[in-house]
C-alpha positions in Angstrom: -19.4 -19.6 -12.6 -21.1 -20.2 -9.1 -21.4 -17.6 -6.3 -18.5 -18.1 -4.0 -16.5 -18.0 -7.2 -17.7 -14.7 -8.3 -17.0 -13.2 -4.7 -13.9 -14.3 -4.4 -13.1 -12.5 -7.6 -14.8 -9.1 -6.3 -12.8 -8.9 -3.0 -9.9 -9.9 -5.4 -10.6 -6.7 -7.5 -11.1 -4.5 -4.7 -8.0 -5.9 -2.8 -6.3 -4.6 -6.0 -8.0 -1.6 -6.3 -7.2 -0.1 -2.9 -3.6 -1.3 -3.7 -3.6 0.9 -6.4 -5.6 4.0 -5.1 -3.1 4.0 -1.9 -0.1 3.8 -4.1 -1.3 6.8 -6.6 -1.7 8.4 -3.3 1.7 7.9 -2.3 3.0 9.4 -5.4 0.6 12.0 -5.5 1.8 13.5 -2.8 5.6 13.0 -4.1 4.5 15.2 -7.3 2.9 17.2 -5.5 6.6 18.1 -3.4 7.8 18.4 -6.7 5.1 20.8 -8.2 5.8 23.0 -4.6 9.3 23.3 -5.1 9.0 24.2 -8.4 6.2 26.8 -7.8 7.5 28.1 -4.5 11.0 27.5 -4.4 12.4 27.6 -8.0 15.8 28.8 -6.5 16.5 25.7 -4.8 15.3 23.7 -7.9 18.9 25.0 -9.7 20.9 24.1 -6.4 23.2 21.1 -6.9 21.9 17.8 -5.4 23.4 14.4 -6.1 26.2 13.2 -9.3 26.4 16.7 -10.1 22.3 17.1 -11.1 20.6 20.0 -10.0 17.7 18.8 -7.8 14.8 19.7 -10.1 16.5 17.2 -12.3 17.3 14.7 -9.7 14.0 15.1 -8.0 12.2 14.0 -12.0 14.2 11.6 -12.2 13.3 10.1 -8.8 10.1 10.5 -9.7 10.6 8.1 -12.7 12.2 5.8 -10.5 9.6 5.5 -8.7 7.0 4.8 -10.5 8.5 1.8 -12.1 9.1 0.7 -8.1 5.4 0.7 -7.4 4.4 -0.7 -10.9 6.8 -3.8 -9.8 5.4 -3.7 -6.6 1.7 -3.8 -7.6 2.5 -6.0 -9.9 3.1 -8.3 -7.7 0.9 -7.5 -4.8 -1.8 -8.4 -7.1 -0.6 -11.7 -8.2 -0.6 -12.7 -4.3 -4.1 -13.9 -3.2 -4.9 -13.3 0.6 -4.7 -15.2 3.1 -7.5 -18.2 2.5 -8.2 -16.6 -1.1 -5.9 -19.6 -2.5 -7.7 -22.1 -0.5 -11.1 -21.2 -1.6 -9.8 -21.3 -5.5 -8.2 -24.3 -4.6 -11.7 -26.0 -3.1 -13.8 -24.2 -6.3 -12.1 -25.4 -8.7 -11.6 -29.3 -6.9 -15.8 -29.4 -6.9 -15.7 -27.6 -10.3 -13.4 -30.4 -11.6 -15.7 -33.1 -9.7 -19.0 -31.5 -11.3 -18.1 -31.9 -15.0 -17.1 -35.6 -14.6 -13.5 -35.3 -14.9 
């Protein structure tokens, strides 16, 4: 593996690393609405939200929801390459190719 390959993997992981650490944030701080209901308003936890569910349930379930959302989502924020990142794969792998004798 030559050195513009091996850089263009390491922006690639940290492109999808920051993806990830700002989406845990996101939900973080949607648990953490949960957790302060819970622990500081319990009474409204048993009020009645949506289809009947009281919003403790509704709010977990939400939760849930979510998270599958932004697993999608990541998922397939980390199969796009950036901007250019195609192109140099594209050129890599072309002078790769040319390089064995293909």
């Amino acid at each position: 593996m030559d050195q513009n390959s091996l850089s263009t993997q390491t922006a690639s992981e940290r492109r999808n690393s920051s993806i990830g650490i700002r989406m845990t944030l996101l939900y973080l701080i949607l648990y953490g609405g949960f957790v302060v209901l819970s622990v500081f308003r319990p009474g409204w936890m048993g009020a009645q939200a949506i289809l009947g569910l009281n919003l403790a349930v509704a709010y977990g379930l939400g939760l849930i929801i979510v998270a599958v959302i932004l697993a999608l989502v990541y998922s397939q924020l980390c199969r796009i390459p950036r901007t250019g990142e195609a192109l140099q794969d594209a050129h890599t792998s072309d002078r790769s190719f040319g390089e064995k004798g293909g």
